[in-house]
N, C-alpha and C positions, 0 to 999 in steps of 0.2 A: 365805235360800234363793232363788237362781233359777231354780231347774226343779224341776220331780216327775216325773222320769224313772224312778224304780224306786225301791221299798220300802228298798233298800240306801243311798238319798241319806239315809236319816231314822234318828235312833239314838233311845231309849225317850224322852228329855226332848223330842224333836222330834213326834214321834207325840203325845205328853202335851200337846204344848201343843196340836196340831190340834183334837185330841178335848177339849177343855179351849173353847178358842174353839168346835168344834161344838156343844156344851151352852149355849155364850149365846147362841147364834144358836137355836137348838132355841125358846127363848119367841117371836120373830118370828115363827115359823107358826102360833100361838096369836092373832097380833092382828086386827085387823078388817084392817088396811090391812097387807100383810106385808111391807114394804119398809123399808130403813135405807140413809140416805146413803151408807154407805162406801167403795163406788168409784165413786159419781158422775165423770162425765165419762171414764171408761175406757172403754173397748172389748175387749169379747172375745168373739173369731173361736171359734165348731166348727168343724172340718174332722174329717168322717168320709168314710172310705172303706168302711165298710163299713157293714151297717145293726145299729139301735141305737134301742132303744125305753126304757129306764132310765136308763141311760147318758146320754145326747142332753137325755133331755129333764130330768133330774135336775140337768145343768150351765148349760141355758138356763134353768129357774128360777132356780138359784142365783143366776145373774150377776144377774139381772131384779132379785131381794130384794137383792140390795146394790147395786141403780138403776145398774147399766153397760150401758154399750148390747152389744147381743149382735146379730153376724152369725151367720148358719146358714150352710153351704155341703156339699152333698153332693156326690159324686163322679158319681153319676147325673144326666146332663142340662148337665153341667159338657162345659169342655173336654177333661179325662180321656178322656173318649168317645171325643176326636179324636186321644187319644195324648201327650197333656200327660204330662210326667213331674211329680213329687210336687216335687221342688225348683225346678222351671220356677213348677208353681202355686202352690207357700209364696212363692216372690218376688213372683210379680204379686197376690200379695192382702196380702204387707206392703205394700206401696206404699199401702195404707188404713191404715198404722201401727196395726196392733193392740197394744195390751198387751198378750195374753193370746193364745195357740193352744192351745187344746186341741181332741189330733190323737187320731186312731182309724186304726188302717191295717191290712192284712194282713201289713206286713212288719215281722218282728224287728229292733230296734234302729233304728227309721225315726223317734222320736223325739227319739233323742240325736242322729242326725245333723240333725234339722229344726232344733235348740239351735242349731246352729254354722251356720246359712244365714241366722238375720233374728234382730232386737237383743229381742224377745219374750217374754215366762216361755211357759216348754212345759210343758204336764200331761200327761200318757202319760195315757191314754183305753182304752189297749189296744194294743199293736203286735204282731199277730199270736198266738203260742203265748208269747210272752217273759215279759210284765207285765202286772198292771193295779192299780195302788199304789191310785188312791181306792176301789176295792172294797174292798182288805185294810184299810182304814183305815175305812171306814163299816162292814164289820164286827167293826171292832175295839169301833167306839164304842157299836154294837149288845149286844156281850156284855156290855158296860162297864156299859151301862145296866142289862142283864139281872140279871148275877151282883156288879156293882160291880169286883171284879178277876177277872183271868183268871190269874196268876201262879198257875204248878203246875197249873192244867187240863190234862183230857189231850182232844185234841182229835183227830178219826180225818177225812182228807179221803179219802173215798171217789168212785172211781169213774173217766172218761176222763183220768189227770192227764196221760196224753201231749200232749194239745192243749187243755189247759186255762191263759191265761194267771192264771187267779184263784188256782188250786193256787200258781203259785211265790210271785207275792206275798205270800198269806195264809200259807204257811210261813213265810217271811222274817218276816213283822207279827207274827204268835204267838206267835214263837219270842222275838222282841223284849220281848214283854211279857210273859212268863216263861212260856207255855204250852208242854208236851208235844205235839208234834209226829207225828202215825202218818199214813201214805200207805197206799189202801188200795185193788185193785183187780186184774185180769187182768193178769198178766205182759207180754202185748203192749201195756198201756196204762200200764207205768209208766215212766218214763223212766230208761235205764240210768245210774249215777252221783247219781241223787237222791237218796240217803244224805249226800253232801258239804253236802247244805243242813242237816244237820243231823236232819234227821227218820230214825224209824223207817219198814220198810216191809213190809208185810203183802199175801199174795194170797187170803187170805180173811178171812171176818167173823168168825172162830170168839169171837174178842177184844173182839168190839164191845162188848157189856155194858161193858167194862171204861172205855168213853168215856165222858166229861163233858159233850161237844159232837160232835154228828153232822154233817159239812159232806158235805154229798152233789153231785158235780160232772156237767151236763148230758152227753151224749152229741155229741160235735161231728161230728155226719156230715159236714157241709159244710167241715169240713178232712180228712177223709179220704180218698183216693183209694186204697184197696186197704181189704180185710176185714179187719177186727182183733178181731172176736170170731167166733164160729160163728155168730150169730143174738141179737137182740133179745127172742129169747122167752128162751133159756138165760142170758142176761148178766140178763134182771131174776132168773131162779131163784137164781142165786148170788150178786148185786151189790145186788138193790133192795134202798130201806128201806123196809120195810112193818111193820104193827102187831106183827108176830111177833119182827122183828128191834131193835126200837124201845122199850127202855122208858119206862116213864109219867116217870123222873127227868131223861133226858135231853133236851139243847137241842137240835133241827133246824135248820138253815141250807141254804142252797140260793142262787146267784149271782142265778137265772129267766136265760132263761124257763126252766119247766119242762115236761119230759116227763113228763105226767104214765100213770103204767101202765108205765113205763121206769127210770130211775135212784127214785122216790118212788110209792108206791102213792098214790092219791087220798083214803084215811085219813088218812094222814100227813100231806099236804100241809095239811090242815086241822083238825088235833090242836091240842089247848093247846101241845105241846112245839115247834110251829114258829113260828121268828119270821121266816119269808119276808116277809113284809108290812111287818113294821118292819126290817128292809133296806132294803127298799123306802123307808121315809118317813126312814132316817138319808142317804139319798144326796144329800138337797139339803143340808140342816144341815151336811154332812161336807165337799160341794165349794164350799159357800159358806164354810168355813173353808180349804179349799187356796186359792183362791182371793184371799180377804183375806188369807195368810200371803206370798203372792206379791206381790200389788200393793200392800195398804197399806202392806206394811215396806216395808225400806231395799232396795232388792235395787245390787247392786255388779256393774258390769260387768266382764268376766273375758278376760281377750285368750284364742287360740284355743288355744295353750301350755298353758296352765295349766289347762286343763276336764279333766277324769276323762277316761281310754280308753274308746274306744266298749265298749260289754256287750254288743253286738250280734255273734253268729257269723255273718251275713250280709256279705255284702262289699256295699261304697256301690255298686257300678253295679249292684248286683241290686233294692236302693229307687229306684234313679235312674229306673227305667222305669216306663211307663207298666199296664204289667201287674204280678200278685201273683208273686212270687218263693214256693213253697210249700214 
């Protein structure tokens, strides 16, 4: 493997062995001293563009626990400010020859093309509404632990899945490991053609009992530029999960942050049936195994020919610039 570009690079033996290396890595945060050789003397660069409080700091653990040296770099305070475009500043910060970028951006498909600008493994962090594979993947490992398999779960992702990139991936991861697939939320928030990913799609909860796992998706105000429900008060009447909509048998999941009194009543959030928190604590165990899957193996370099078509429907001068393409 040379990138983790999206959930679609990985097929069920691939994901198996992630979640497989996450579980040995999982006793390392049990020890006094929580650190293991195995990429000493690497480097690996974050680059976020946008802000990231799990995320960020779930990767810069990681790397730490397998003793790589880890650069931080945000976009704030950076040359960005002055108009740097994103491929201007992936060159000037390979010139520190990183192994490893993992990148966070506002722009769809800003990942695969960063693959093909410097010689690097790429981890998609997030690019935009597109992807975000190591969430589908530490939540995979989270049920894994939970229920042991997920094959034939039925799993319901509730809520903004228009500008959610955690919705596409964890479709794609689920569906992988043999879970039933329901989408479930306001007709303005469900993205037209999302049936081709395979999943069912539903505009209300009437169904919900009927799920094994509850994936409830934040409210992304800060991607939206026009009204896409009537109000915050009527989307939680119809949309939240609350004690009422919630039975004692089913699993909670949630990406955080949370709203809470929004998409999860403040019961719920902290019920037996939620496992927010260990999400939470599968995120370092998870990219400390993307990670070592990247740099300890053999990784093969690829002339430019032969790498996959971009999956980005954004065109390259819309990443090229120094502003978010929305």
């Amino acid at each position: 493997m040379n990138h983790l570009l999206s959930i679609e690079d990985l097929d069920r033996e691939a994901i198996e062995r992630i979640i497989a290396q996450a579980e040995r890595f999982s006793e390392v945060s049990d020890r006094e001293i929580k650190k293991v050789p195995a990429l000493r003397g690497r480097m690996v660069l974050n680059l976020f563009y946008e802000a990231s409080t799990r995320t960020r700091s779930s990767f810069e653990l990681a790397a730490k626990r397998l003793s790589a040296d880890v650069v931080n770099f945000a976009a704030s305070g950076s040359s960005v400010e002055k108009g740097e475009s994103l491929k201007d500043t992936v060159l000037t910060l390979s010139a520190h020859k990183p192994d490893a970028i993992v990148l966070r951006t506002p722009w769809a498909g800003a990942a695969e093309l960063v693959s093909k600008w410097c010689s690097a493994a790429i981890v998609n962090a997030g690019d935009g509404k597109h992807e975000h594979p190591t969430q589908a993947l530490l939540d995979v490992y989270t049920l894994r632990r939970r229920l042991g398999q997920i094959d034939g779960a039925s799993i319901w992702i509730v809520g903004d899945v228009a500008h959610s990139r955690v919705a596409r991936s964890n479709v794609l991861a689920f569906q992988r490991m043999g879970a039933k697939v329901t989408i479930a939320g306001p007709p303005t928030l469900i993205p037209r053609g999302i049936e081709q990913l395979g999943c069912e799609v539903r505009y209300t909860l009437d169904e919900l009992p009927s799920a094994d796992i509850v994936y409830a998706l934040r409210m992304q105000h800060e991607r939206m530029s026009e009204t896409w429900v009537p109000s915050m008060r009527e989307y939680a009447a119809w949309y939240q999960i609350n004690a009422r909509r919630l039975t004692a048998r089913q699993i909670l999941m949630h990406p955080g942050p949370v709203n809470r009194g929004v998409e999860l009543s403040g019961e719920v959030v902290d019920s037996p049936q939620a496992v927010i928190t260990a999400q939470v604590e599968a995120g370092v165990v998870v990219r400390m195994a993307v990670l070592y899957e990247l740099l300890a193996g053999a990784r093969e370099p690829r002339p430019a020919a032969d790498r996959p078509a971009d999956r980005s429907t954004m065109a390259e001068t819309s990443v090229l610039g120094g502003s978010p393409s929305r």
